[in-house]
C-alpha positions as CSV (number, residue, x, y, z in Angstrom):
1,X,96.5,105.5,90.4
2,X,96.6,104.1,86.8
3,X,98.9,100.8,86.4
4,X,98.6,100.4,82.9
5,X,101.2,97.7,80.5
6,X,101.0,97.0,77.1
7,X,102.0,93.8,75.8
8,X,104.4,90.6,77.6
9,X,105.8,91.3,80.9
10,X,109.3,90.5,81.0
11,X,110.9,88.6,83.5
12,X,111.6,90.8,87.1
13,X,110.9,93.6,85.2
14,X,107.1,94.4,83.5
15,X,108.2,95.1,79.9
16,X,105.5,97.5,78.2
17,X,104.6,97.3,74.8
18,X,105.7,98.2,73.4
19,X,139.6,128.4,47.2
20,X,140.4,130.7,45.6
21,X,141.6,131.1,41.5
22,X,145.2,130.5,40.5
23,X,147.4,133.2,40.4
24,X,149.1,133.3,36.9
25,X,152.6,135.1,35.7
26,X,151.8,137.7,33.1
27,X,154.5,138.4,30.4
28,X,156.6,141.3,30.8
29,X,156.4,143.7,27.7
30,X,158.5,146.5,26.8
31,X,156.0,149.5,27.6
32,X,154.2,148.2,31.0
33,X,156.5,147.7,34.1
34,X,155.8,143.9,35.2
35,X,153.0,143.3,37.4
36,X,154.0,142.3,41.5
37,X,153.0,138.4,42.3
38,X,150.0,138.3,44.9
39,X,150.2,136.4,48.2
40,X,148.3,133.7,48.0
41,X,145.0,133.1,50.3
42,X,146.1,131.1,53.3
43,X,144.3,128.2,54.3
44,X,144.7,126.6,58.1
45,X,142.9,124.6,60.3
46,X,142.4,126.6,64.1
47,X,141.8,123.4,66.6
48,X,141.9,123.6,70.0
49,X,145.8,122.1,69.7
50,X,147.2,124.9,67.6
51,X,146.5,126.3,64.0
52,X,147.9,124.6,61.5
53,X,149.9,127.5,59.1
54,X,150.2,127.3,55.2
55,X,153.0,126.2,54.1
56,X,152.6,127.2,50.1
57,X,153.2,129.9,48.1
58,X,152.6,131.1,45.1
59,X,153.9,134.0,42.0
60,X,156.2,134.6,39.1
61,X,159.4,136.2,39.3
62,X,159.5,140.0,37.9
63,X,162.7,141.1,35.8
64,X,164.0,144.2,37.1
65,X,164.7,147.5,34.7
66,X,167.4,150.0,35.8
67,X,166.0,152.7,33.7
68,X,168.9,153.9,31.1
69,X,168.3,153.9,27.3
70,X,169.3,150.7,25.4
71,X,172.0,151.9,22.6
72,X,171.5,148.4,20.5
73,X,171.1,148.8,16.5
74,X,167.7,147.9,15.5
75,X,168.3,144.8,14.1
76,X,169.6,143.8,17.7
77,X,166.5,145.3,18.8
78,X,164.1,143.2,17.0
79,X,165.9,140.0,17.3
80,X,165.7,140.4,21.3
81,X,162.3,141.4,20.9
82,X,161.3,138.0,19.2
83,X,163.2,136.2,21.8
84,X,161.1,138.1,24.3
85,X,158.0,136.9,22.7
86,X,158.7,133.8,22.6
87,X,159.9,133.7,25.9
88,X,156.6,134.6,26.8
89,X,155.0,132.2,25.0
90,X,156.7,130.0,27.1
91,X,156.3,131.5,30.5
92,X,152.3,131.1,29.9
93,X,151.9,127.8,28.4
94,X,154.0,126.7,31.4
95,X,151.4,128.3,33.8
96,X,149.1,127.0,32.0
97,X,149.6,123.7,32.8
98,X,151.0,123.8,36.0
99,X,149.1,122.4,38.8
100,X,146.3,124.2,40.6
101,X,147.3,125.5,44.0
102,X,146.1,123.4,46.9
103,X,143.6,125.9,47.8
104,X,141.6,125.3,45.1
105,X,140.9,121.6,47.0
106,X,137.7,120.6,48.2
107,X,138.7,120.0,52.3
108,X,136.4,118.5,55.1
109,X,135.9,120.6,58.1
110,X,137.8,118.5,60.4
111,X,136.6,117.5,64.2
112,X,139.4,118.3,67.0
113,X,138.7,116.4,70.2
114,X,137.4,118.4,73.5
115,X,139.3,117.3,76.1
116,X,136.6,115.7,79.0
117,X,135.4,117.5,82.0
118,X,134.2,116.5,85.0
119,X,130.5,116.6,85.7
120,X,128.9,119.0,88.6
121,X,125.1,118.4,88.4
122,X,123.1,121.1,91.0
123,X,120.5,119.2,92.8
124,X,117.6,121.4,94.6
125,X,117.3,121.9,98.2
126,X,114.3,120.9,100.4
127,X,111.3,122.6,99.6
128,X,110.4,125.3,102.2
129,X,107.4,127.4,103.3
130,X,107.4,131.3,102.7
131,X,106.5,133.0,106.0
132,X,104.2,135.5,105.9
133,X,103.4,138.0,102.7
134,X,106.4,139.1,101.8
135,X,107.8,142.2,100.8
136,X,109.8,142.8,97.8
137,X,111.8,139.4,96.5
138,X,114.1,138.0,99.0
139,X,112.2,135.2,101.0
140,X,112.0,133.9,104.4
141,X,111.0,130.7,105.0
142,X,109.1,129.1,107.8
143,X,109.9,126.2,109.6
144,X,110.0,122.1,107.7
145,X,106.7,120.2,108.0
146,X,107.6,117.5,110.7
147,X,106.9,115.1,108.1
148,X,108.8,116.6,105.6
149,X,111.4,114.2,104.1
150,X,113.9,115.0,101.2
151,X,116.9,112.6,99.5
152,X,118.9,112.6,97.1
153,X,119.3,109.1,94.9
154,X,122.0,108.8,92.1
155,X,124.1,106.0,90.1
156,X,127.0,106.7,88.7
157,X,128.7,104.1,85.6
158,X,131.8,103.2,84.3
159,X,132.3,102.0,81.4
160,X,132.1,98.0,80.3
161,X,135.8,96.5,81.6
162,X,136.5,100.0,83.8
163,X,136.7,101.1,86.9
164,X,134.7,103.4,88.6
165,X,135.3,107.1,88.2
166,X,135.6,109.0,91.2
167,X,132.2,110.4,92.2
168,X,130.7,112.4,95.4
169,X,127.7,113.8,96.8
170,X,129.1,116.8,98.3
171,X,127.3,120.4,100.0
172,X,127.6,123.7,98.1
173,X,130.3,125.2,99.9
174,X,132.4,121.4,99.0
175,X,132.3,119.7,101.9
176,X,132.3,115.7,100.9
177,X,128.5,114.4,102.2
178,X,128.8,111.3,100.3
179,X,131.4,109.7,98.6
180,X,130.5,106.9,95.9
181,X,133.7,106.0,94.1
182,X,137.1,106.9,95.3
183,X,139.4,108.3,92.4
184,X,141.1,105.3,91.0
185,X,144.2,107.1,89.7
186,X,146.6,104.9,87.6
187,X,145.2,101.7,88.7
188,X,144.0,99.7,86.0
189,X,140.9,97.0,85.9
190,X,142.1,93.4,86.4
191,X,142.5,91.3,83.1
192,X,139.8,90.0,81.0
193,X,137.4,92.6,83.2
194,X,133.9,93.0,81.0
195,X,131.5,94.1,83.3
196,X,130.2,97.4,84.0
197,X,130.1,98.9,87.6
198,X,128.2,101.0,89.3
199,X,127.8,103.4,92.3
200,X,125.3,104.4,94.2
201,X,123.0,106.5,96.7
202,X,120.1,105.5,97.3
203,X,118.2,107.6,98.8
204,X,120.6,109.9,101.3
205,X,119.1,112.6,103.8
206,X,119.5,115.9,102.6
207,X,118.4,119.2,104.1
208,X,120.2,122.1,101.3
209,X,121.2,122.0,98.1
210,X,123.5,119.4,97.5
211,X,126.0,119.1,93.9
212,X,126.7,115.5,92.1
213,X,130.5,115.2,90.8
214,X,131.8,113.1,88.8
215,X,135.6,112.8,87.6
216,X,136.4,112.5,83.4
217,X,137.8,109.0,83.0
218,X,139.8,108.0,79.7
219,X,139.2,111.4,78.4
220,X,135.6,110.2,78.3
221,X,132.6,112.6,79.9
222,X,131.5,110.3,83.6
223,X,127.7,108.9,83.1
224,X,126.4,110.3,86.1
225,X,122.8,111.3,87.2
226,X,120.8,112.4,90.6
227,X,117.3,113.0,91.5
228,X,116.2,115.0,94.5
229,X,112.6,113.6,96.0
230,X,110.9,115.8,98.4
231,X,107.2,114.6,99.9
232,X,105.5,115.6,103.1
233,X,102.0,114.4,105.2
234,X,101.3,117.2,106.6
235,X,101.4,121.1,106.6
236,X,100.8,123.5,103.7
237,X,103.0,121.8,101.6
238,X,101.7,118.6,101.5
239,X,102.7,116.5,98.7
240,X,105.2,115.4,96.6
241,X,107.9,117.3,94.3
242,X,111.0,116.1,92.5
243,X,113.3,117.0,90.1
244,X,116.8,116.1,88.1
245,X,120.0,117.5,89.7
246,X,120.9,119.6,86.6
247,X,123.7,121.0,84.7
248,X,124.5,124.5,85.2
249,X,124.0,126.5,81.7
250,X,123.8,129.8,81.0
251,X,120.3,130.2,79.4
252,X,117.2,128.6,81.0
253,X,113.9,128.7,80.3
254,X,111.0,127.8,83.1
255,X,107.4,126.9,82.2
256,X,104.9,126.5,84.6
257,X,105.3,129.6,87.4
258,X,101.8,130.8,89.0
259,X,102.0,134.2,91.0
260,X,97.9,134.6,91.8
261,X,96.5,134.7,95.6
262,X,97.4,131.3,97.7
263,X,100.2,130.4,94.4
264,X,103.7,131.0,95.6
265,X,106.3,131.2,93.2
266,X,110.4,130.9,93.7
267,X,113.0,131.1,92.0
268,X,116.2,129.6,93.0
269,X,119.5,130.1,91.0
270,X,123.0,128.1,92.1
271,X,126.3,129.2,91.2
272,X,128.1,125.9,92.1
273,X,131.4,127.3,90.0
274,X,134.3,129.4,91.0
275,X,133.1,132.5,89.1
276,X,130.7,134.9,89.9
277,X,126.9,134.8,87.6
278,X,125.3,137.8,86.7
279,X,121.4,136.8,85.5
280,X,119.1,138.6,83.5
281,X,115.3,137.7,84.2
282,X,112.4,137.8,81.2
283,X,109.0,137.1,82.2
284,X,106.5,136.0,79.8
285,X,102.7,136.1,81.1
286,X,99.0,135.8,79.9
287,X,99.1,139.1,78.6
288,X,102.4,139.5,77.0
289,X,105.9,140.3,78.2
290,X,106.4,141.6,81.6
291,X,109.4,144.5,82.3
292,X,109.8,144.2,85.8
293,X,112.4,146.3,87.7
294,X,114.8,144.2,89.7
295,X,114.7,141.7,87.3
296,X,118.5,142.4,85.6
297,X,121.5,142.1,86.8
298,X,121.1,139.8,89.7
299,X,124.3,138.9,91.2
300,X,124.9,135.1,92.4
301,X,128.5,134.8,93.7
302,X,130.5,131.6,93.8
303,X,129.3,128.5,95.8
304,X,125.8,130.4,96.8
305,X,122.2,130.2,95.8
306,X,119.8,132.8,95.5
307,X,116.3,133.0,95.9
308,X,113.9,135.2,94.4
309,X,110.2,135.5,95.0
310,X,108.6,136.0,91.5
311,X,105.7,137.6,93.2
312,X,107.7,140.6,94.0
313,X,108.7,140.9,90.3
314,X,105.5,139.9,88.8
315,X,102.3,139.9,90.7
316,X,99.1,138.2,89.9
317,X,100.3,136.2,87.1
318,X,98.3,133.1,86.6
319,X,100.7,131.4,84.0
320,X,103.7,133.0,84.2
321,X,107.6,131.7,82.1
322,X,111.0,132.6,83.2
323,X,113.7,133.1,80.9
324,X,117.2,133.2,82.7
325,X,120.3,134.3,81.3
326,X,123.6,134.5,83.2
327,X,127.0,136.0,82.3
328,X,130.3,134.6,83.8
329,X,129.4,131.4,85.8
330,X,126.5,129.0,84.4
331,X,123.4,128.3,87.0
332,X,121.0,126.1,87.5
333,X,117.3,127.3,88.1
334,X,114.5,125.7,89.7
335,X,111.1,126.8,90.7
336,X,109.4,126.0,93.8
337,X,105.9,126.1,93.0
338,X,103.3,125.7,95.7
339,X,99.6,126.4,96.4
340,X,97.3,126.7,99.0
341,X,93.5,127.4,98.6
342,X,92.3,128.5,101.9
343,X,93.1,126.3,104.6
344,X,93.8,122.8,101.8
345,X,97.2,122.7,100.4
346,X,96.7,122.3,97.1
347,X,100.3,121.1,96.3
348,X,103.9,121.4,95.7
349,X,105.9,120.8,92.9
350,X,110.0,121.6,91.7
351,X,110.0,123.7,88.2
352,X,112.8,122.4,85.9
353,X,113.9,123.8,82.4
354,X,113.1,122.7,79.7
355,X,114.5,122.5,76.2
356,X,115.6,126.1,74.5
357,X,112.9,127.1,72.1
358,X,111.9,125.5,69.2
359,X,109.5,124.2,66.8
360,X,108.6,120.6,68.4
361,X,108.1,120.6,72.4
362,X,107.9,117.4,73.6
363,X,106.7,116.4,77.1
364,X,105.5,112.8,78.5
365,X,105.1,111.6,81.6
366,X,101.5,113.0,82.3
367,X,99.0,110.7,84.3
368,X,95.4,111.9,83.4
369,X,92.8,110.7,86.0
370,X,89.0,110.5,85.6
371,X,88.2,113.7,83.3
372,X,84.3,114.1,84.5
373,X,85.4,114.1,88.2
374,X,89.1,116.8,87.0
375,X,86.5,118.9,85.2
376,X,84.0,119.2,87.9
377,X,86.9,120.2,90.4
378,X,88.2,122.6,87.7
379,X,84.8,124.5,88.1
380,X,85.2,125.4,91.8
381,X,86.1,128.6,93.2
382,X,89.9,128.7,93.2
383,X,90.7,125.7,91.6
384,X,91.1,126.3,87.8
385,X,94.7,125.4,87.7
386,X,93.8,122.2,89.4
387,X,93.0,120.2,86.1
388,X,95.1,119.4,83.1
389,X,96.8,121.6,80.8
390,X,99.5,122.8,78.3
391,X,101.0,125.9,78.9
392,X,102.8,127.4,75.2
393,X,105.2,130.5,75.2
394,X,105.5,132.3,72.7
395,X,109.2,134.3,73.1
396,X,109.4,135.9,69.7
397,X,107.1,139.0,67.6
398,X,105.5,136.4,65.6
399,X,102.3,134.6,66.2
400,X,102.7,131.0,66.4
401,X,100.1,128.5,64.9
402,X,100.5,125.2,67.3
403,X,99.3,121.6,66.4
404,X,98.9,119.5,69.7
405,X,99.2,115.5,69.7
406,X,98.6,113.6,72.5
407,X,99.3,109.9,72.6
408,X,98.7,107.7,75.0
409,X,98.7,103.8,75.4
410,X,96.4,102.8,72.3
411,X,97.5,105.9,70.2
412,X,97.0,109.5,69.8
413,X,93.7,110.4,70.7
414,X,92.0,113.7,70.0
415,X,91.6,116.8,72.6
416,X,87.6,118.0,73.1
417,X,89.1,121.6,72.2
418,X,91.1,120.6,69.1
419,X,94.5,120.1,68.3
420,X,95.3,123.7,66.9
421,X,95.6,126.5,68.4
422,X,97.0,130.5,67.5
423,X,99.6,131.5,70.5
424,X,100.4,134.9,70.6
425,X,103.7,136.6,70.0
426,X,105.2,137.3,73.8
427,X,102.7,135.7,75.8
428,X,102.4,132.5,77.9
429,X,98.8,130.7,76.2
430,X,97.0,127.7,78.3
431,X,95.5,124.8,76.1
432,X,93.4,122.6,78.7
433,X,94.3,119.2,78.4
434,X,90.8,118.0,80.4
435,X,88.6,115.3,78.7
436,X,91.0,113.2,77.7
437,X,90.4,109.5,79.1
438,X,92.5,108.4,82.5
439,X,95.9,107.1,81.6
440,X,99.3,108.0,80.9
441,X,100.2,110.5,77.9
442,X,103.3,111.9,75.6
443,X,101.7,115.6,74.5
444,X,104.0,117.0,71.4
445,X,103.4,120.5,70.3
446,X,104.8,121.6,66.5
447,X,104.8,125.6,65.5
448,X,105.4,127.5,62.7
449,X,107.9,129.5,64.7
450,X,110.0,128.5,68.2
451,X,108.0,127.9,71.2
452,X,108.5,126.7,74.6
453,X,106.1,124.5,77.0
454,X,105.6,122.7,79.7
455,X,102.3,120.2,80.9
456,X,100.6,119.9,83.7
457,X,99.2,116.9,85.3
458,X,97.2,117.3,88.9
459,X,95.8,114.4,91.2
460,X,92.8,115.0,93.5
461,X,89.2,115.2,92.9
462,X,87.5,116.5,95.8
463,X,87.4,120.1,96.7
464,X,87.9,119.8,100.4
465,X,91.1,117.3,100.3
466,X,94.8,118.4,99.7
467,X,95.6,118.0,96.0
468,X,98.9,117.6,94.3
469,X,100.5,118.6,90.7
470,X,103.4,117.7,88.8
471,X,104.8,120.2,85.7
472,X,106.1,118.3,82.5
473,X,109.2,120.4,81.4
474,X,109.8,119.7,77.8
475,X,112.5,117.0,76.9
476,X,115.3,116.1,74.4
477,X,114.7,112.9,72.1
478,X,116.7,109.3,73.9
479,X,119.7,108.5,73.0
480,X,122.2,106.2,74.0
481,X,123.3,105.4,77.7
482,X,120.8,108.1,79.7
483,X,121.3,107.3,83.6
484,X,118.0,107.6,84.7
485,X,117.9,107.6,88.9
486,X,114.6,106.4,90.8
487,X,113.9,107.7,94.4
488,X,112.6,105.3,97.0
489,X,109.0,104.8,98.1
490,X,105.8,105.1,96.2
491,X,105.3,103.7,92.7
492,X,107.2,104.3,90.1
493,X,107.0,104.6,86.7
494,X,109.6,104.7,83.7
495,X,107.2,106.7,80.9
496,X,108.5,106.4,77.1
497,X,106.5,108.0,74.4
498,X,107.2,107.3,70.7
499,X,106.3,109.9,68.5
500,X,105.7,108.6,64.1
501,X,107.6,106.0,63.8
502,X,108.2,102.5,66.0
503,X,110.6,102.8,68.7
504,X,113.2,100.1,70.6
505,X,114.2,100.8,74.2
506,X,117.0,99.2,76.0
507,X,116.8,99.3,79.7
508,X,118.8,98.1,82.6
509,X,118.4,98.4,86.5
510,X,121.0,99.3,88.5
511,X,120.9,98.1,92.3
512,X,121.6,99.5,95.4
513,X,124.3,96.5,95.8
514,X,126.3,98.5,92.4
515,X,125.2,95.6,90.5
516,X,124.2,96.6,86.7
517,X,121.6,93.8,85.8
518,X,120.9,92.0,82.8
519,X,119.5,94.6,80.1
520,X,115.7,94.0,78.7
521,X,114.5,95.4,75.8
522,X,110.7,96.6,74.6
523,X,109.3,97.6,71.3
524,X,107.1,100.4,71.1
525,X,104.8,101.3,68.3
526,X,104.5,104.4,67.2
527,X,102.4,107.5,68.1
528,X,101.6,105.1,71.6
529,X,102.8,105.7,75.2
530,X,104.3,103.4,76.9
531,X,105.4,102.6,81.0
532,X,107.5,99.9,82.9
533,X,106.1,100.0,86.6
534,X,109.8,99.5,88.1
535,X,110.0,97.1,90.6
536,X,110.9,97.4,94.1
537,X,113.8,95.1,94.3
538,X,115.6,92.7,92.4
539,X,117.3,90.0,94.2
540,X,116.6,91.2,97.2
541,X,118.4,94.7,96.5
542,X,116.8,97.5,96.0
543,X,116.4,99.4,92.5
544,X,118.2,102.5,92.6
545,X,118.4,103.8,88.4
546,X,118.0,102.5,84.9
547,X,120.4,102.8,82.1
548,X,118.4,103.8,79.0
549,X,118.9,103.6,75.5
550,X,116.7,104.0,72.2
551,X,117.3,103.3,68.9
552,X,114.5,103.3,66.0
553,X,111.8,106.4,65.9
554,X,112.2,109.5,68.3
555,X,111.4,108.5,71.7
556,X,111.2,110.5,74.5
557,X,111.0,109.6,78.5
558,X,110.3,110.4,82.2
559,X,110.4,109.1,85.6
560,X,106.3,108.9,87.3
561,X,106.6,109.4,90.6
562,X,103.1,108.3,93.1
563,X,102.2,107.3,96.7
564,X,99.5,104.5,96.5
565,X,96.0,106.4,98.4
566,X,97.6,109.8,97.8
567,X,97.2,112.3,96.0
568,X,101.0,112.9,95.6
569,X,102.7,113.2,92.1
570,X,105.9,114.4,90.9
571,X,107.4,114.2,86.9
572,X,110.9,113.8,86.2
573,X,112.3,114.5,82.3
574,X,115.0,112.1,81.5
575,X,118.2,113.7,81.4
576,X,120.8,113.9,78.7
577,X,123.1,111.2,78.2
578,X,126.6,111.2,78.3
579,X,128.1,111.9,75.6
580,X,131.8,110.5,75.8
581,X,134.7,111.9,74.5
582,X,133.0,115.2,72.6
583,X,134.4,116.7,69.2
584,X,133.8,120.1,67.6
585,X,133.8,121.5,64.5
586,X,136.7,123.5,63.5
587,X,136.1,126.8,61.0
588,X,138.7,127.2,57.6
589,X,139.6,130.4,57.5
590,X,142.0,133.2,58.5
């Protein structure tokens, strides 16, 4: 266990360190028929409200000719003809100088409000043991360890001088497990109200896959976030695993998946909406991109989940990345990643997505230990995946050329292999991550082309005692207001990593009392990792979330999870905050 601070402590709390042209009339002449007007080019604005129509037009009015011969002497004639002319004269100095149309304007794409939604975050079910070898891709599952234990914690929070939106812990089907804030309807806070409240779980029983909802309130989106904790004693899955109860989308990607003898790998996709999912699997390994029958069109009806035993798609994969894509209802995806090397569990952890593919993947949260003692493990039979790494996929035909930081608390330090490496196009590459001294560590990878990765952290140095491991998913850049749940038990860790520049983090426990403490703040230099070891209570109630905020340089964060004289350890990315009232773009056009 590494307890590491930089800088002050801070009071109950252990602060680190840290248009199109104008249409103009021609003249009419005697030999050419006059010219029609053209419509003009419409302009509108399509919002979600209704499109806004044009309202101007635009064109010259045309004389009309009956056809018969004119029977006028020729002085007449030429007399009308000069008229004509000058008539003419007149008709095009006054478009001349006529105003442009109004489409020739410069205009603003406008923003049109989204109207909120309520949240429905999917939070995994208990880790369970595969029985047997199995056959194909559908599981079955062996008894719970008897010292298996899994909970759910969350916080929901209202905005300052608001009430509470209405929040549950509920089953898949819908059943109500847990309510946290009852619906507050019309009812209004009393007067001069300020403070913000709070709801929450800490720590509740489950034993399936539970769903976090949380109502819209003001037309504002509900800051609301879970964690699910598993951890066990005894049995092959000895260990610890958590992971963020997560937003269904539609496209997932999943670093971190091991398929080789005593690695079990499986997939689990929710539907938690009304409408049925059809997913599509891609499966990126060592050697390139995998086509797997079986692996498209998976159905996942309403209110189900569905597991799927990525051995039976894609055996023998030592590093193995799963792309999911669903049609009709979004999912949420998880990984239950376990191994056992002979008769020594070797560890269990919850595979999360991470962020879609691009060129900077950012993961923190990694706790090195003693790199003479990982790499000597590393060397026995069986246990190469039982040391540090980064695992970079590669999803499009190009070749990417990766740079790899790593910073940890006195500043990026350098890896034994080097920081560069050449991934190749469709394949899932491993950069070992052992030799790097003990401590906590933000790793940031930046390609020439879109990647994806994940990091791996394990804890255990000896062959013949159960180890543990915790995958890194890659994680978005802090914002404002991130709810950032803590389980109970073990130590735990709040891990911020600042990438170039200096960083300022705002954070502020939440209780299990619904009591939203007095915010502290910490200053962290950058290319430096930082962690706040959070305390067990404050005031005698116990500390159930942070609210987090950053302002300054790109900082990134994650919850370290650890049993003091285990070997457990579990990473959890810090989730998106909420956003409030959300506004779109809105195209010109027709």
């Amino acid at each position: 266990m590494h307890k590491e601070e930089n800088g002050a402590a801070a009071e109950n709390a252990g602060v680190p360190e840290a248009a199109a042209a104008p249409a103009r009339a021609a003249a009419p002449t005697k030999s050419r028929a006059p010219k029609k007007s053209r419509a003009p080019k419409k302009s509108g604005r399509s919002a979600k409200s209704g499109a806004a129509k044009s309202r101007s037009a635009n064109g010259a009015t045309a004389l009309k000719r009956d056809g018969r011969p004119a029977r006028r002497s020729a002085a007449v004639g030429l007399l009308s003809a000069v008229a004509l002319l000058a008539a003419g004269g007149g008709m095009v100095a006054a478009a001349s100088f006529a105003p442009e149309p109004s489409g020739r304007q410069q205009l603003e794409v406008p923003l049109a409000s989204v109207p909120a939604g309520a949240s429905q975050d999917v939070c995994p079910g208990p880790a369970k043991l595969l029985e047997g070898t199995p056959v194909g891709t559908d599981p079955q599952f062996s008894p719970e360890s008897a010292t298996a234990r899994s909970t759910v914690s969350a916080a929901v929070v209202g905005a300052a001088g608001a009430l509470l939106p209405g929040s549950r812990l509920s089953a898949l089907g819908g059943s109500e497990l847990e309510l946290i804030a009852k619906d507050p309807g019309s009812a209004k806070p009393p007067a001069g109200a300020s403070a913000q409240l709070a709801g929450v779980i800490a720590g509740t029983p489950v034993k399936d896959v539970t769903v976090l909802g949380a109502d819209a309130q003001g037309n504002r989106q509900p800051a609301a976030a879970g964690v699910m904790a598993y951890s066990a004693t005894d049995g092959d899955l000895q260990g610890s695993a958590a992971a963020a109860c997560q937003e269904p989308l539609n496209d997932l990607w999943l670093t971190g998946a091991n398929t080789a003898v005593g690695r079990s790998s499986v997939l689990h996709l929710t539907n938690a909406s009304t409408t049925p999912a059809t997913v599509n699997l891609e499966l990126f390994g060592k050697d390139g991109q995998i086509k797997a029958p079986g692996s498209r069109g998976l159905l996942v009806a309403p209110g189900t989940t569905r597991s799927i035993v990525l051995a039976g798609l894609a055996p023998g994969q030592e590093r193995l990345t799963v792309h999911a894509r669903s049609t009709g209802g979004p999912v949420s995806a998880f990984i239950q990643q376990s191994v056992l090397r002979g008769l020594t569990p070797g560890g269990v952890d919850y595979i999360a997505p991470g962020t879609a593919p691009s060129a900077l993947q950012v993961m923190t949260g990694l706790d090195i230990q003693d790199p003479a003692g990982s790499e000597d493990l590393s060397k026995e039979s069986g246990f190469s995946d039982a040391a540090p790494a980064l695992h970079i996929t590669v999803p499009g035909p190009v070749d990417a050329v990766v740079e790899v930081n790593v910073f940890g608390r006195g500043g990026q330090k350098a890896l034994p292999a080097g920081g560069v490496v050449t991934a190749k196009a469709g394949t899932v590459t491993e950069l070992p991550l052992t030799g790097l001294p003990a401590g906590q560590y933000t790793v940031s990878a930046s390609s020439d082309v879109t990647i994806v990765a994940a990091a791996r952290a394990t804890r255990g140095l000896k062959a013949s005692q159960p180890t543990d491991f915790a995958w890194a998913p890659s994680t978005g850049r802090l914002g404002s207001q991130h709810v950032v749940p803590v389980p109970p038990g073990g130590e735990r860790f709040l891990v911020i990593g600042a990438l170039g520049e200096r960083a300022t983090i705002s954070y502020t426990p939440v209780t299990a009392d619904g009591k939203v403490r007095t915010a502290a703040t910490a200053d962290i230099a950058g290319g430096t990792t930082s962690s706040l070891q959070v305390p067990e209570q404050i005031d005698k109630s116990p500390v159930v979330a942070y609210l987090v905020s950053a302002a300054g340089g790109a900082a990134y964060g994650a919850v370290l999870l650890e049993k003091d004289g285990r070997n457990d350890v579990a990473t959890v990315a810090v989730t998106p905050g909420a956003e409030g009232q959300e506004k779109v773009p809105v195209t010109l056009g027709y």
